[in-house]
C-alpha positions as CSV (number, residue, x, y, z in Angstrom):
1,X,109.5,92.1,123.2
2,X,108.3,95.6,123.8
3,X,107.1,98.1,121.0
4,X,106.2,101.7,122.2
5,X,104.9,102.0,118.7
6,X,103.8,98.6,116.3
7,X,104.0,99.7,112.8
8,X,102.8,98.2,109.2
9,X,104.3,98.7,106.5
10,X,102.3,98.6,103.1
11,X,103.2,98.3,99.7
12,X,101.0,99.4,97.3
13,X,100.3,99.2,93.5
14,X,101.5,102.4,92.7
15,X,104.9,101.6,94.0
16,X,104.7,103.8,97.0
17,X,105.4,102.6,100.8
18,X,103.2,103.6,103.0
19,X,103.2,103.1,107.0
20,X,100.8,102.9,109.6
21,X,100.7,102.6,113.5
22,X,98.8,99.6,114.7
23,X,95.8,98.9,115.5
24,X,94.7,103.1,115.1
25,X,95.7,102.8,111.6
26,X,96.9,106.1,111.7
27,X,99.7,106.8,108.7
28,X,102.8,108.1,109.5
29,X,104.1,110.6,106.9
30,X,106.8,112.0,109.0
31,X,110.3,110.5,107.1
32,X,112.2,111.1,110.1
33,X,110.0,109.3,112.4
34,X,109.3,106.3,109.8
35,X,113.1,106.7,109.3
36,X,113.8,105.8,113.2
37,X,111.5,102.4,113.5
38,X,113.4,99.1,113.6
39,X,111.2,96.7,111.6
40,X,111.2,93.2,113.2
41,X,110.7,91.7,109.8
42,X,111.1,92.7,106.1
43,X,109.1,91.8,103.2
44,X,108.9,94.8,101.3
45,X,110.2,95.2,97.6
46,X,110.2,98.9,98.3
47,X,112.3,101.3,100.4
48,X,115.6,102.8,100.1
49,X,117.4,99.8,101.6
50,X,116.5,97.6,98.8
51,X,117.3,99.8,95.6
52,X,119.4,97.2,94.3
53,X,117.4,94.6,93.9
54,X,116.6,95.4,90.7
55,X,118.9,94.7,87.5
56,X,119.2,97.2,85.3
57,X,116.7,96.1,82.7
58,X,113.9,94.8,85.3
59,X,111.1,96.9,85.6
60,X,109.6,97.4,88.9
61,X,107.0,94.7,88.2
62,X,109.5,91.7,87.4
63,X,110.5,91.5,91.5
64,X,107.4,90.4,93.3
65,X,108.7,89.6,96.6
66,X,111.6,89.9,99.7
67,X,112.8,88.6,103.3
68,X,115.3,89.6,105.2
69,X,117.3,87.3,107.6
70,X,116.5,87.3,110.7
71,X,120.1,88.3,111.5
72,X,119.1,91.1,109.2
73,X,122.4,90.9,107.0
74,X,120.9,89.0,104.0
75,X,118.0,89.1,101.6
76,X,116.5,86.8,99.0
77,X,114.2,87.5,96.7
78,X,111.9,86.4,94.4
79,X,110.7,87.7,90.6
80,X,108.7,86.9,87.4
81,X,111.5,84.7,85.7
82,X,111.7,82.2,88.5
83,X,115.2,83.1,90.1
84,X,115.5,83.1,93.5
85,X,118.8,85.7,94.5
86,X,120.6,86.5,97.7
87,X,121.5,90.0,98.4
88,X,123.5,91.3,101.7
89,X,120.9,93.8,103.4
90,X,121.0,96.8,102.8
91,X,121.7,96.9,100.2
92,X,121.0,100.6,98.7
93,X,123.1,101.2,95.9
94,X,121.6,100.2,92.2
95,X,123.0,97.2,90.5
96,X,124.2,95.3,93.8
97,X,126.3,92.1,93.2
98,X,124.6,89.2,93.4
99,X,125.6,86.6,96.2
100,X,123.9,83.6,94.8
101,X,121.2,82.9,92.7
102,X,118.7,79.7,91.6
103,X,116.4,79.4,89.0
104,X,112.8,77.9,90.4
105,X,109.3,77.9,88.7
106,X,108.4,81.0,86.8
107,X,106.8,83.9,88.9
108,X,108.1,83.5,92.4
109,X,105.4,85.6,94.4
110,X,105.9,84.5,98.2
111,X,109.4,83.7,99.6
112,X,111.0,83.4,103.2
113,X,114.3,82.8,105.1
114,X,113.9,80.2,107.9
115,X,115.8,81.6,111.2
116,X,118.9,79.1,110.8
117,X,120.1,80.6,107.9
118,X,123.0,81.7,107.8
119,X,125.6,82.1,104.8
């Protein structure tokens, strides 16, 4: 695989998502150029294609993690009250529907999709 640019993307505590080309470490703040990159993985519990991970009494705290297939159609997550939920991806409208759902330990805070997946 070939990258004329290799990005990061970055999360931070203030809720923001910030990008950067690798290794300069030089941010990108153009939208339209950050809006053009295909990421070869997802993890971020930030962006536009994610909005509706959240239910509509969760505050942006209570999801603490994400991965998208590698087909890139589907998205699990992981939050504060130990329930693990499938999304399709993207999924940018508020208050998605759910496609399934499991209840684990309290405070999921790492989570992947192996590459086999497939719903």
């Amino acid at each position: 695989c070939k990258f004329s640019v290799v990005t990061s993307k970055v999360s931070t505590g203030s809720y923001k998502r910030q990008v950067y080309e690798v290794p300069s470490g030089k941010q990108l703040v153009d939208q339209a150029v950050i809006d053009r990159i295909t990421w070869a993985t997802w993890t971020s519990v930030l962006g536009d294609e994610v909005i509706g991970i959240w239910s509509r009494h969760a505050e942006k705290a209570d999801v603490n993690c994400a991965c998208v297939s590698h087909s890139g159609i589907n998205l699990v997550t992981g939050d504060d009250f130990g329930m693990v939920k499938l999304f399709d991806f993207p999924c940018p409208e508020k208050f998605v529907r759910i496609s399934f759902c499991m209840v684990t330990a309290p405070n999921t805070v790492d989570i992947r999709i192996f590459s086999h997946f497939s719903r």
